[in-house]
Short mmCIF file of the C-alpha atoms (twelve columns), coordinates in Angstrom:
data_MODEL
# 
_entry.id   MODEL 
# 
loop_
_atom_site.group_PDB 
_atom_site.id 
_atom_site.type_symbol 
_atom_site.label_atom_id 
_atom_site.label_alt_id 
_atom_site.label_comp_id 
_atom_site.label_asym_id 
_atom_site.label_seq_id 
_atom_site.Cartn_x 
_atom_site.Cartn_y 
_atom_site.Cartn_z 
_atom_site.pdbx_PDB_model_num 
ATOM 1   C CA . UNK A 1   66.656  -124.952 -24.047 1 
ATOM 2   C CA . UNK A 2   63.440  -123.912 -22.185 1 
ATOM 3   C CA . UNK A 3   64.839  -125.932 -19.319 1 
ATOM 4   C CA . UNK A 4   68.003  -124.764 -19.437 1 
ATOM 5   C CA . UNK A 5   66.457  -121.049 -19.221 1 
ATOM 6   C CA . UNK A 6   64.196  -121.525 -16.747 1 
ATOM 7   C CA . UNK A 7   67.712  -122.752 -14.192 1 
ATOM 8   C CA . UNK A 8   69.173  -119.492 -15.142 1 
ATOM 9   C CA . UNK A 9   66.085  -117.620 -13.935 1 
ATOM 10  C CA . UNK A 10  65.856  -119.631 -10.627 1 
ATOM 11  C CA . UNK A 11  69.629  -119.133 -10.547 1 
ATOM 12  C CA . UNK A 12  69.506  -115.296 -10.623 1 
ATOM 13  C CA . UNK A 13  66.218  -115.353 -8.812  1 
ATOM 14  C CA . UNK A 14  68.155  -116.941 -5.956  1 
ATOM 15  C CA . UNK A 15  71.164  -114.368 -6.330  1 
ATOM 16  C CA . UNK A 16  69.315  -111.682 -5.653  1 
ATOM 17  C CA . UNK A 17  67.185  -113.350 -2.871  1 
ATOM 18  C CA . UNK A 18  70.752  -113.854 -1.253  1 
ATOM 19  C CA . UNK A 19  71.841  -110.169 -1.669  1 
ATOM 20  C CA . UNK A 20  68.152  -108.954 -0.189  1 
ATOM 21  C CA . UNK A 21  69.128  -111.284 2.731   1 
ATOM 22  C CA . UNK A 22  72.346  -110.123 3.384   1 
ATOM 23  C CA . UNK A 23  71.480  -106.413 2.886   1 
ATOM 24  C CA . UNK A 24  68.859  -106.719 6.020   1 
ATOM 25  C CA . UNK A 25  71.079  -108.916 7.757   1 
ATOM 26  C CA . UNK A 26  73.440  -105.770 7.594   1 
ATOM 27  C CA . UNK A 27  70.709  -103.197 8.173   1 
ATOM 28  C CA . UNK A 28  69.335  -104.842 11.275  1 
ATOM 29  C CA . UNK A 29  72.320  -105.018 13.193  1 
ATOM 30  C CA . UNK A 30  73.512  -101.997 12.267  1 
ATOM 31  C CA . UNK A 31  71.055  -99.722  11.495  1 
ATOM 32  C CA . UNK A 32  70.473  -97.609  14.402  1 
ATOM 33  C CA . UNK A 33  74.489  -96.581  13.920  1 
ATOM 34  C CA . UNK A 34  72.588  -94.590  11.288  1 
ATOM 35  C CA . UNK A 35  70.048  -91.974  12.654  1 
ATOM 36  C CA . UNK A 36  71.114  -88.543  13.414  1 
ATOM 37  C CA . UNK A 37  73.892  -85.616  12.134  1 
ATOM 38  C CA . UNK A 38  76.222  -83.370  14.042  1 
ATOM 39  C CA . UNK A 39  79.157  -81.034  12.850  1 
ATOM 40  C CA . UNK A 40  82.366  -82.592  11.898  1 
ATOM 41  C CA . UNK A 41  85.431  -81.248  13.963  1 
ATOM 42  C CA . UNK A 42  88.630  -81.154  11.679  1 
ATOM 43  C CA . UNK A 43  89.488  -84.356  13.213  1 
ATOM 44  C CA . UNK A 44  86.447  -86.349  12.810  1 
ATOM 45  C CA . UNK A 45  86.744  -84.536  8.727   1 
ATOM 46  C CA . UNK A 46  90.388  -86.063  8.731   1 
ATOM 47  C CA . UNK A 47  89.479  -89.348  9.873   1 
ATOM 48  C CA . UNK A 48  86.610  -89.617  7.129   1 
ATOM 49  C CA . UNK A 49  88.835  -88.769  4.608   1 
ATOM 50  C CA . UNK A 50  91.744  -91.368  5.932   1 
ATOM 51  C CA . UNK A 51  88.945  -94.229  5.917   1 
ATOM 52  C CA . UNK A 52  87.776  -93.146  2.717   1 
ATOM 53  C CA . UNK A 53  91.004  -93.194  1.542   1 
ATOM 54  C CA . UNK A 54  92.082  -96.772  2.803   1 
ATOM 55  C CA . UNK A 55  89.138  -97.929  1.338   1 
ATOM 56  C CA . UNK A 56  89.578  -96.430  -2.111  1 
ATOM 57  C CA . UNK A 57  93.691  -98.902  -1.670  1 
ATOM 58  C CA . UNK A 58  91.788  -101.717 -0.817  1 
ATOM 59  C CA . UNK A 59  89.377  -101.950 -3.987  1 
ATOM 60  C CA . UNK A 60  91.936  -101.112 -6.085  1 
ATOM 61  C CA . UNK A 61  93.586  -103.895 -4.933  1 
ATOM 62  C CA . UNK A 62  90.638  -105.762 -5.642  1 
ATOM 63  C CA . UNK A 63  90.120  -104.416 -9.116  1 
ATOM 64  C CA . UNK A 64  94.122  -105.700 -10.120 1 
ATOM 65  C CA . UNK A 65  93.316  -109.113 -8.454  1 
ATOM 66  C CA . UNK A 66  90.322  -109.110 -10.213 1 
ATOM 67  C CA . UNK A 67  92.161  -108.385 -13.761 1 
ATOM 68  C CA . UNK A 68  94.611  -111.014 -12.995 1 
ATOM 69  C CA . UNK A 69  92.347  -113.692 -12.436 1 
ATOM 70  C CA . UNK A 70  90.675  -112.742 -15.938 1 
ATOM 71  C CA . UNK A 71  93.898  -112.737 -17.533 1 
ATOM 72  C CA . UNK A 72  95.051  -116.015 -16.183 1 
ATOM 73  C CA . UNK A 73  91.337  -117.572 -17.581 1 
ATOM 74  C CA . UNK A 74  92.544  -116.694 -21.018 1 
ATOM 75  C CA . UNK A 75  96.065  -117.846 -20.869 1 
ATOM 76  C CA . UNK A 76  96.435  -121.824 -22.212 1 
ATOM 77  C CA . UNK A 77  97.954  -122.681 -19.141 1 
ATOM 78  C CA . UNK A 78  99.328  -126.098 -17.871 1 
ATOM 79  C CA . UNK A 79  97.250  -127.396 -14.986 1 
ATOM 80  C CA . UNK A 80  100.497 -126.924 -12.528 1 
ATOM 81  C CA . UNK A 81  100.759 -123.469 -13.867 1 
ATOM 82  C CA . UNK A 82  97.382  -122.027 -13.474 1 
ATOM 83  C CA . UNK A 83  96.565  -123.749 -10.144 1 
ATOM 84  C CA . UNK A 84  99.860  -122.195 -9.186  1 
ATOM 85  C CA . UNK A 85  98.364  -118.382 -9.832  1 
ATOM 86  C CA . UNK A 86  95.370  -119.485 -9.107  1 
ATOM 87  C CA . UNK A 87  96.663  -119.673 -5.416  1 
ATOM 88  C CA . UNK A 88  98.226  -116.272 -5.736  1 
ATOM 89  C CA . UNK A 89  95.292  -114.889 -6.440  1 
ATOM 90  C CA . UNK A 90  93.213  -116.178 -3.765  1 
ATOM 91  C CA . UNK A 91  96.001  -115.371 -1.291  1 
ATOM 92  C CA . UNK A 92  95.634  -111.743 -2.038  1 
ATOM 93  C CA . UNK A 93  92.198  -111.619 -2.327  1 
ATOM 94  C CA . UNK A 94  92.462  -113.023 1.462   1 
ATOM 95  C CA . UNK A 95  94.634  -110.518 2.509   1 
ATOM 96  C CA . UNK A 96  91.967  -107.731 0.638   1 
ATOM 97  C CA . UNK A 97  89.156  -108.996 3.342   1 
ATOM 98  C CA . UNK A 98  91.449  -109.634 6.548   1 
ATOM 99  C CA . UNK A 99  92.650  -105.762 6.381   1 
ATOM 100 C CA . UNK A 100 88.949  -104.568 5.092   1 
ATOM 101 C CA . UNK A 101 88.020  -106.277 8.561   1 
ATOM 102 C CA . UNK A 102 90.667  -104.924 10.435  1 
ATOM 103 C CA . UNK A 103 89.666  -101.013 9.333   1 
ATOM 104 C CA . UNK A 104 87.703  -99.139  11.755  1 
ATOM 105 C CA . UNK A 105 84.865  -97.344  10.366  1 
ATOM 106 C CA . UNK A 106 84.233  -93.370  11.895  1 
ATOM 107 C CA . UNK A 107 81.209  -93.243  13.206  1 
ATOM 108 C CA . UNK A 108 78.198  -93.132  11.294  1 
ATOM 109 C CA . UNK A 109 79.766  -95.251  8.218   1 
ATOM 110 C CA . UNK A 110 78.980  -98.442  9.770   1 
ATOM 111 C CA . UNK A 111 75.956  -99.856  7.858   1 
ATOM 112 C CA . UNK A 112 78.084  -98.733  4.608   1 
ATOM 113 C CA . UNK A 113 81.487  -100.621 6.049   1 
ATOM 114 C CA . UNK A 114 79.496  -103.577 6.725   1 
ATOM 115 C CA . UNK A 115 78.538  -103.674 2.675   1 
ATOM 116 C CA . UNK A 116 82.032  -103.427 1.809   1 
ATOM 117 C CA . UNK A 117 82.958  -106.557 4.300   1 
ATOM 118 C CA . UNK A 118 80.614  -108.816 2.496   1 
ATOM 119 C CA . UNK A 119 82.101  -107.162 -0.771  1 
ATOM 120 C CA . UNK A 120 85.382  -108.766 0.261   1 
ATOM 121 C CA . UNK A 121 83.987  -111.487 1.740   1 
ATOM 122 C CA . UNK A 122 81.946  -112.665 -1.287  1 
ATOM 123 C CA . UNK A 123 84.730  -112.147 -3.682  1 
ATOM 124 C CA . UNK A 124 87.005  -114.418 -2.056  1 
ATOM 125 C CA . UNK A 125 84.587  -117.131 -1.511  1 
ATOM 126 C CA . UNK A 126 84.570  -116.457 -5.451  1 
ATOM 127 C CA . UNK A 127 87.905  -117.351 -6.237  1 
ATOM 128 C CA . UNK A 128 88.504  -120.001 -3.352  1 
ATOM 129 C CA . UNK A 129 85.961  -121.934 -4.953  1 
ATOM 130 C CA . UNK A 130 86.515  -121.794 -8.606  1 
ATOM 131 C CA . UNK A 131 89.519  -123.683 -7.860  1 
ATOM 132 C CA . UNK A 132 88.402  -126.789 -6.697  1 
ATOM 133 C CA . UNK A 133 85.499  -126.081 -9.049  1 
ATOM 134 C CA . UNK A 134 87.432  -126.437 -12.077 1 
ATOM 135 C CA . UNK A 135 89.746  -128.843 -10.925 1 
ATOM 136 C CA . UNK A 136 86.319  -131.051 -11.014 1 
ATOM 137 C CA . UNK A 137 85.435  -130.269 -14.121 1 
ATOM 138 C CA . UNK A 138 89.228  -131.173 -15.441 1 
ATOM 139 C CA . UNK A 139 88.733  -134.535 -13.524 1 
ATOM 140 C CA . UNK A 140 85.895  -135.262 -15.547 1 
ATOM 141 C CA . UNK A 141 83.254  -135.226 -12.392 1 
ATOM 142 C CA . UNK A 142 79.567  -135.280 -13.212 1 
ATOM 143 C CA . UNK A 143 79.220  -132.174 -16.322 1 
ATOM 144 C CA . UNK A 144 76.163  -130.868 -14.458 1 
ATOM 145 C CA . UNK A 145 78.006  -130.659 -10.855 1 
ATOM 146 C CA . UNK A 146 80.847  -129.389 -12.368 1 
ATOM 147 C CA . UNK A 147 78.971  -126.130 -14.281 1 
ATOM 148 C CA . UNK A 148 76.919  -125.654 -11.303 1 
ATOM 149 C CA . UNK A 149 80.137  -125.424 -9.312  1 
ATOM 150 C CA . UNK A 150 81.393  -123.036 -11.783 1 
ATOM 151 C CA . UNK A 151 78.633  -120.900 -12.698 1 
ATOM 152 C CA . UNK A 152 77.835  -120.296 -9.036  1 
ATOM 153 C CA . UNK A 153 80.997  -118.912 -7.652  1 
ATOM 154 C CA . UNK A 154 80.568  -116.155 -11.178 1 
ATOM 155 C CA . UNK A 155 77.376  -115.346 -9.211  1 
ATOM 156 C CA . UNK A 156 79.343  -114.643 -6.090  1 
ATOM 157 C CA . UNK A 157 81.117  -111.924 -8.299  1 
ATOM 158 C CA . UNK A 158 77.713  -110.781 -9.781  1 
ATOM 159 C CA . UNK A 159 76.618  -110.474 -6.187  1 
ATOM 160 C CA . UNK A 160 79.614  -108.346 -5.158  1 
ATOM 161 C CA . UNK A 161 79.451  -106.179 -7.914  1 
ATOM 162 C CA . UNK A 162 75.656  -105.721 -6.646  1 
ATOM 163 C CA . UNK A 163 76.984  -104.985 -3.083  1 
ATOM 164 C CA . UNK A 164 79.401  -102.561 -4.198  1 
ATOM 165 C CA . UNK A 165 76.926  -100.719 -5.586  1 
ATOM 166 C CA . UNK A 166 75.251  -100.278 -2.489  1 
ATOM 167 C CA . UNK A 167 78.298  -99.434  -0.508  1 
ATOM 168 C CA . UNK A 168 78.962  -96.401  -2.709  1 
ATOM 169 C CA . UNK A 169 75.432  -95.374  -2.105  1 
ATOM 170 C CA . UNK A 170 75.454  -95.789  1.502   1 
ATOM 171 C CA . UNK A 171 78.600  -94.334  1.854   1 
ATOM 172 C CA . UNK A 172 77.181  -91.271  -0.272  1 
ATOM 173 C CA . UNK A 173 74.156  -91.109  2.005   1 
ATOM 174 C CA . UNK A 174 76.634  -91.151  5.421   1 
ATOM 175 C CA . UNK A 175 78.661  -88.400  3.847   1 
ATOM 176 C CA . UNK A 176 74.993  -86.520  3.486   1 
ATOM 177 C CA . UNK A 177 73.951  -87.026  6.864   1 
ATOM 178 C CA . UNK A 178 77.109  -85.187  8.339   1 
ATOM 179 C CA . UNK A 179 76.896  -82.235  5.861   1 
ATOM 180 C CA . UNK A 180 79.383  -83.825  3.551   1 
ATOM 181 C CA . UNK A 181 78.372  -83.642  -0.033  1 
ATOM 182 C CA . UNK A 182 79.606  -85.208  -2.861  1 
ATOM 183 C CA . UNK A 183 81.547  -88.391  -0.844  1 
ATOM 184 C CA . UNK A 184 82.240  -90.708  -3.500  1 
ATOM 185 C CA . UNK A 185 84.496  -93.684  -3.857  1 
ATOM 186 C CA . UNK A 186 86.264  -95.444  -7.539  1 
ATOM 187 C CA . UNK A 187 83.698  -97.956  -9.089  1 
ATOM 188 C CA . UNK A 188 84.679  -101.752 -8.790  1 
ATOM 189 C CA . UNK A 189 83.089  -103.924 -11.032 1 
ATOM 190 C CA . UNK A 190 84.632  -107.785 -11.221 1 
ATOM 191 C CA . UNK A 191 82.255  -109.632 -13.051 1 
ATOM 192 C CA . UNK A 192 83.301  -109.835 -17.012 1 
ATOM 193 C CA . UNK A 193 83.034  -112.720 -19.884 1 
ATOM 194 C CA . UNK A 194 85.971  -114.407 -19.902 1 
ATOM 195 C CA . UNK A 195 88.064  -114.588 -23.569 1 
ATOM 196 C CA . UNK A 196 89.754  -118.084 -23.727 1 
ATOM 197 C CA . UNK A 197 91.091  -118.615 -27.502 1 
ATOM 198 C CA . UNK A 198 89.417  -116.964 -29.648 1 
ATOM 199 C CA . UNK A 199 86.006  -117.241 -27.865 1 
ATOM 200 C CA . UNK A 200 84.240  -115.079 -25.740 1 
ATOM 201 C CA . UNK A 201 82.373  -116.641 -22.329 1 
ATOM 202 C CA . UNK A 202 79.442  -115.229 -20.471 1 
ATOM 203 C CA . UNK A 203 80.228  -117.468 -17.140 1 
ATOM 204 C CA . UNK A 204 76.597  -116.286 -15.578 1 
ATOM 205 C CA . UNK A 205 75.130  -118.516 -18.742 1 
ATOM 206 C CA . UNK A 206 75.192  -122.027 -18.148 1 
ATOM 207 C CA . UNK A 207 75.642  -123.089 -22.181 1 
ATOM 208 C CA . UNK A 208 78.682  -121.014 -22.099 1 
ATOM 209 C CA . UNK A 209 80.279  -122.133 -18.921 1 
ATOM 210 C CA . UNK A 210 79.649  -125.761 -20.014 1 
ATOM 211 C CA . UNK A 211 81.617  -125.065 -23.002 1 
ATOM 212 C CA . UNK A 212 84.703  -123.143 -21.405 1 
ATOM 213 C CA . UNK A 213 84.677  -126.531 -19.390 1 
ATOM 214 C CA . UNK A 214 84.876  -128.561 -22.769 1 
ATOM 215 C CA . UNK A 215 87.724  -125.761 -23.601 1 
ATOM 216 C CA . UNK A 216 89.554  -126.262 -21.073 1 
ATOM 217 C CA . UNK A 217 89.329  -129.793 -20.715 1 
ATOM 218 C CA . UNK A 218 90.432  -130.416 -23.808 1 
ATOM 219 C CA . UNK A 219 93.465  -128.126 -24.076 1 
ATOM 220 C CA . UNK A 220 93.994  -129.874 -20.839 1 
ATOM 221 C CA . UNK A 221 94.130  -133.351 -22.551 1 
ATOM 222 C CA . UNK A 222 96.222  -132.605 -25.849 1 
ATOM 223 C CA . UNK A 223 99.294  -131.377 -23.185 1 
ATOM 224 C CA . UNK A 224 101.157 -134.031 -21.594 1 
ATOM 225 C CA . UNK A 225 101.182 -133.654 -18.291 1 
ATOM 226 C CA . UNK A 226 103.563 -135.578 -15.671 1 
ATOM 227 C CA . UNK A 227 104.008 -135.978 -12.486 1 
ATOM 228 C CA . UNK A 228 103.821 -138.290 -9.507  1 
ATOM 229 C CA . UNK A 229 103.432 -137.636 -5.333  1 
ATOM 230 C CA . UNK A 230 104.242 -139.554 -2.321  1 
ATOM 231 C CA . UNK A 231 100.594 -138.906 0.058   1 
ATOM 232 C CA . UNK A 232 101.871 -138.068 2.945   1 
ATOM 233 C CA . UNK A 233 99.020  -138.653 5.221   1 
ATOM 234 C CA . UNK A 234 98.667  -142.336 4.257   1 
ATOM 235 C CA . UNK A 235 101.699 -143.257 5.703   1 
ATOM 236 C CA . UNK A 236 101.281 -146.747 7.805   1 
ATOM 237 C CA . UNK A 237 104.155 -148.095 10.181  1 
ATOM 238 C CA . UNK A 238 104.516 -151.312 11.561  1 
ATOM 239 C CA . UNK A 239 104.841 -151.472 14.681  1 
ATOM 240 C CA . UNK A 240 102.152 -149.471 14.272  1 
ATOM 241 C CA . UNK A 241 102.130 -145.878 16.256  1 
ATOM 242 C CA . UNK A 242 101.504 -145.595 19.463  1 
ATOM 243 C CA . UNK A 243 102.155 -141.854 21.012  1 
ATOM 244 C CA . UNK A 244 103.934 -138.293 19.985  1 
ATOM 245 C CA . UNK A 245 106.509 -136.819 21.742  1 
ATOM 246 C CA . UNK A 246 107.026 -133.333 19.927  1 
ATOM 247 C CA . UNK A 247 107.547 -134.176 16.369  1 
ATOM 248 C CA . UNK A 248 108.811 -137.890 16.567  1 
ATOM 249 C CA . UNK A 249 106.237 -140.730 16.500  1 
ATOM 250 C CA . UNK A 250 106.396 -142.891 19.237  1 
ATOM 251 C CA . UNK A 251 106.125 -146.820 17.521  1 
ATOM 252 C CA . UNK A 252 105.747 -149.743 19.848  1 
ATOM 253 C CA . UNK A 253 108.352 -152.168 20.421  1 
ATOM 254 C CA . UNK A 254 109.613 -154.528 17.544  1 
ATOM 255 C CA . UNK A 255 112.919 -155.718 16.098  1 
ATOM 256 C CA . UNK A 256 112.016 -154.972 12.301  1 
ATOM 257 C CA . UNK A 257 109.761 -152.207 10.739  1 
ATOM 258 C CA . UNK A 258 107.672 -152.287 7.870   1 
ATOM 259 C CA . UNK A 259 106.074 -148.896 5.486   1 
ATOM 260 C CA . UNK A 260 103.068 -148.228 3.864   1 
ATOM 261 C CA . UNK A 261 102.732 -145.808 1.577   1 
ATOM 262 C CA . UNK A 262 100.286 -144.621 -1.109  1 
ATOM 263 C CA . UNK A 263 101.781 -143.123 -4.284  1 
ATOM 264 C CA . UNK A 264 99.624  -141.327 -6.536  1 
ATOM 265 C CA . UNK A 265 100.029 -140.476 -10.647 1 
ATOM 266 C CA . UNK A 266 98.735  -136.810 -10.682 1 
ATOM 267 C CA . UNK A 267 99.734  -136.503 -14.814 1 
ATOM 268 C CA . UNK A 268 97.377  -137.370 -17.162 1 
ATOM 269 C CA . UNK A 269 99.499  -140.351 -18.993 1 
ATOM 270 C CA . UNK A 270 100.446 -143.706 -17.621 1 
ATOM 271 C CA . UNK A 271 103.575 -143.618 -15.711 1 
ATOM 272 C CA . UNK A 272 105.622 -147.015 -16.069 1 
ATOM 273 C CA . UNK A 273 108.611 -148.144 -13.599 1 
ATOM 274 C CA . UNK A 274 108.092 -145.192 -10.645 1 
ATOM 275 C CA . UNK A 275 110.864 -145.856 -8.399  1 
ATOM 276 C CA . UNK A 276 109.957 -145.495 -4.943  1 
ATOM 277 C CA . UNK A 277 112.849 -145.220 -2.446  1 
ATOM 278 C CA . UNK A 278 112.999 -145.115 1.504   1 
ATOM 279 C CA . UNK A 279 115.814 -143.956 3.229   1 
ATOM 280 C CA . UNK A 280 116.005 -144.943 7.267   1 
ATOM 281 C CA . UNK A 281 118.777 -142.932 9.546   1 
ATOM 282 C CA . UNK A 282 118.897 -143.049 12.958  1 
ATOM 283 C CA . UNK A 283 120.089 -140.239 15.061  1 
ATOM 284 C CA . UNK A 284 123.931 -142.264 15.003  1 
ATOM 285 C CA . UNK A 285 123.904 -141.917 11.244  1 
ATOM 286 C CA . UNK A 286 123.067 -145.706 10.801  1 
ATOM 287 C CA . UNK A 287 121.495 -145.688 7.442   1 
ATOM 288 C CA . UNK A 288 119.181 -148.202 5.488   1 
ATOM 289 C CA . UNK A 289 118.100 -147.616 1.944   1 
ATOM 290 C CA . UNK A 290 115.286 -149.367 0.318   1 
ATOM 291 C CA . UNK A 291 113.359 -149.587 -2.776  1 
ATOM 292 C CA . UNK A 292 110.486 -150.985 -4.621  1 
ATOM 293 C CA . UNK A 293 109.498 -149.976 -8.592  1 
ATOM 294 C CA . UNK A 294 106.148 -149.703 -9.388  1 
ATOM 295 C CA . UNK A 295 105.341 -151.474 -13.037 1 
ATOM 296 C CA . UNK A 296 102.934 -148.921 -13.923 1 
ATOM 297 C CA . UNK A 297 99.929  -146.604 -12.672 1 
ATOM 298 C CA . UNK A 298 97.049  -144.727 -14.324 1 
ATOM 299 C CA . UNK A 299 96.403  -141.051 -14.731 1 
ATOM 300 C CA . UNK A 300 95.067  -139.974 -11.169 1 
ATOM 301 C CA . UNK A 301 95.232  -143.348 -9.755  1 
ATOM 302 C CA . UNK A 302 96.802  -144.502 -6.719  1 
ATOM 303 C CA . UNK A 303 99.293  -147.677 -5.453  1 
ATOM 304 C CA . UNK A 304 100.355 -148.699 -2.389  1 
ATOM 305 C CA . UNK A 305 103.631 -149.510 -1.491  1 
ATOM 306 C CA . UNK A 306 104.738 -151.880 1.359   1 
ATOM 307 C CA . UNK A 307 108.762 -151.893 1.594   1 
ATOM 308 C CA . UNK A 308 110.030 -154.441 5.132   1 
ATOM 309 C CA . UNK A 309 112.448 -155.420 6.704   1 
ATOM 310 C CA . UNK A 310 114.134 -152.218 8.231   1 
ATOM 311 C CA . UNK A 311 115.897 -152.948 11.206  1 
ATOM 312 C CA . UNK A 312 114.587 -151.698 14.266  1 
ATOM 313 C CA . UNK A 313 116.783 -149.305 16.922  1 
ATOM 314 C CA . UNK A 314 114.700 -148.906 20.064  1 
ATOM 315 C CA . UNK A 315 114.916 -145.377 22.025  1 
ATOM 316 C CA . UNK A 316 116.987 -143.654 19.237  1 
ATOM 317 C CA . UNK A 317 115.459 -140.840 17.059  1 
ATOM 318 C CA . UNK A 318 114.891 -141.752 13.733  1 
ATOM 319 C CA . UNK A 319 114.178 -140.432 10.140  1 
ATOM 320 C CA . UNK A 320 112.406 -141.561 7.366   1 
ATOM 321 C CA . UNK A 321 112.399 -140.214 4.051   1 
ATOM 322 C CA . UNK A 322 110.219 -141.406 0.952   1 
ATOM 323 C CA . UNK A 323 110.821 -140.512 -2.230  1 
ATOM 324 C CA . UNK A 324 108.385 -141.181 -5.341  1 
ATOM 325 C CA . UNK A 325 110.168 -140.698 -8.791  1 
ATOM 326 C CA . UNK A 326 110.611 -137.912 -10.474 1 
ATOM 327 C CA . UNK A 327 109.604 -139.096 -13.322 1 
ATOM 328 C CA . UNK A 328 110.823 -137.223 -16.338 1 
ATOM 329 C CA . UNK A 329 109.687 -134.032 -17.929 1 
ATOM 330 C CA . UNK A 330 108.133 -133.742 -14.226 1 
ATOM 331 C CA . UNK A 331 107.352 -130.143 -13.534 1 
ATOM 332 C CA . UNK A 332 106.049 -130.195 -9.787  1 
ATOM 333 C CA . UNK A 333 108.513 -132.135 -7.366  1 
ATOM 334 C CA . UNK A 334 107.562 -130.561 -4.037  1 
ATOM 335 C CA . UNK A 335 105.277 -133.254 -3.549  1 
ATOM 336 C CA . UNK A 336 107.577 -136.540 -4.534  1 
ATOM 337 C CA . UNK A 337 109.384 -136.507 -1.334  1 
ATOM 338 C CA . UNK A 338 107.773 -136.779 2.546   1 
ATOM 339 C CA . UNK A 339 109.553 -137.045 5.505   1 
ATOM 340 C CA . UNK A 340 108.801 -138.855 9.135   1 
ATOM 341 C CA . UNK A 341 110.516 -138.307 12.472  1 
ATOM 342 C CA . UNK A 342 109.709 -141.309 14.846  1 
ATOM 343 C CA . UNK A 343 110.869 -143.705 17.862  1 
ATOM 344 C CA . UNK A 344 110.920 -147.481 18.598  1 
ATOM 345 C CA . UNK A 345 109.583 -147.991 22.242  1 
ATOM 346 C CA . UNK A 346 112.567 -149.808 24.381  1 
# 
């Protein structure tokens, strides 16, 4: 336990030794935006209150993506299904920071915009890497990796909540400096314990975020999960390839092709006779149809197919499609199929 403790400490201690980093990193470059006052015109007053008000859209929007992340923690979701809104959410939290970057600051609110980019910025480094973070932890990597992974990007939302803080403060002291009193902006505060079951989670606490990892791996074991998927980058041609010419491969010259594929089990039970099938049409609607049936492959294991013997058709266009399954009760399919546009050489 005193171990344990003394992590957390050098954990926040480095939090906060990030934040005081940042913070000067934004002062110093910005800082002499800062010194002085003048007397608003209406229109300089109009476009303060228009930034102000943009602002004030944008964390709002980052307050709802906030509460839908939370609420997606404590739904007992299939892996498919929360890696599916887990996407959502990172997608809008992207959007959040590409328009806070795109708003133009009036003058003198530049040290305070520059908190509210890294407010953004921080959040959705938050939520891009829980992702992969968890998806580690589900996959049964190393327990330690996998809570530092997790615990660390909850500190990214600890941090932003930190920033935040600052940015209404700054942006209080800007409104000062031109005569403005009272310039506030809505609070945003991300960070909270998630509730998974009937437990409650502090995820800055590495005890508790190692066992919302046991949680959730285990409600991730007792469901059946299915599905298989056709990698499309491992695809392996012989004749082998030689060139591009817009989206066809360009293979060198032969009178018979062979594939290579790698087919991977992405369910967490054994999968027993996955039919793979290849289907070869040439640009004259010649078609070939192949298959191959794999006897069985392991939960996040991979096998590679060969299937020969396709007859070659020098200088006409080509198409190859590989399918992988389904195989039943298969939620996902996107990924069972992949398709390949090439050329023999004449």
């Amino acid at each position: 336990m005193e171990r344990r403790g003394r992590k957390e400490s050098i954990i926040t201690l480095t939090v906060m030794v990030i934040i005081a980093i940042a913070i000067v990193s934004w002062l110093s470059g910005l800082w002499s935006c800062e010194a002085g006052r003048k007397d608003l015109t209406d229109e300089e007053r109009l476009n303060i209150r228009d930034y102000v008000n943009s602002v004030a859209v944008l964390v709002q929007k980052s307050n709802k993506v906030s509460y839908e992340f939370f609420n997606t923690m404590a739904k007992e979701l299939s892996r498919e299904d929360m890696d599916s809104e887990l996407l959502e959410i990172i997608e809008e939290s992207k959007v959040i920071l590409e328009n806070s970057i795109e708003l133009n600051p009036p003058e003198f609110f530049e040290v305070s915009h520059g908190y509210l980019e890294l407010v953004f910025d921080t959040r959705n480094k938050a939520y891009e890497d829980f992702k992969p973070a968890l998806s580690n932890a589900i996959r049964d990597l190393s327990l330690d990796i996998s809570t530092t992974q997790i615990t660390n990007t909850f500190l990214y939302m600890f941090m932003s909540d930190k920033v935040y803080s600052y940015f209404q403060d700054e942006l209080k002291e800007s409104g000062k400096q031109l005569g403005i009193e009272k310039l506030t902006i809505i609070d945003s505060v991300i960070l909270q314990d998630i509730q998974y079951k009937d437990k409650k989670f502090t995820m800055t606490n590495t005890q508790d975020v190692m066992e919302f990892i046991s949680e959730i791996k285990s409600e991730a074991e007792l469901k059946p999960r299915r599905g298989v998927a056709v990698i499309g980058d491992s695809i392996q041609f012989d004749p082998r390839k030689v060139n591009e010419h817009g989206d066809d491969w360009i293979l060198e010259n032969g009178s018979e092709i062979s594939v290579t594929v790698t087919i991977e089990n992405q369910g967490n039970v054994v999968e027993n006779d996955v039919k793979v099938v290849m289907k070869y049409i040439t640009e004259d609607n010649i078609l070939e149809e192949k298959g191959y049936t794999i006897d069985s492959i392991d939960p996040s294991k991979e096998k590679i197919v060969t299937i020969s013997g396709f007859t070659a058709y020098p200088g006409r266009k080509c198409v190859l499609e590989i399918t992988a399954g389904p195989v039943p009760n298969e939620v996902l399919t996107t990924n069972n199929t992949a398709t390949y546009k090439f050329m023999i050489e004449d």
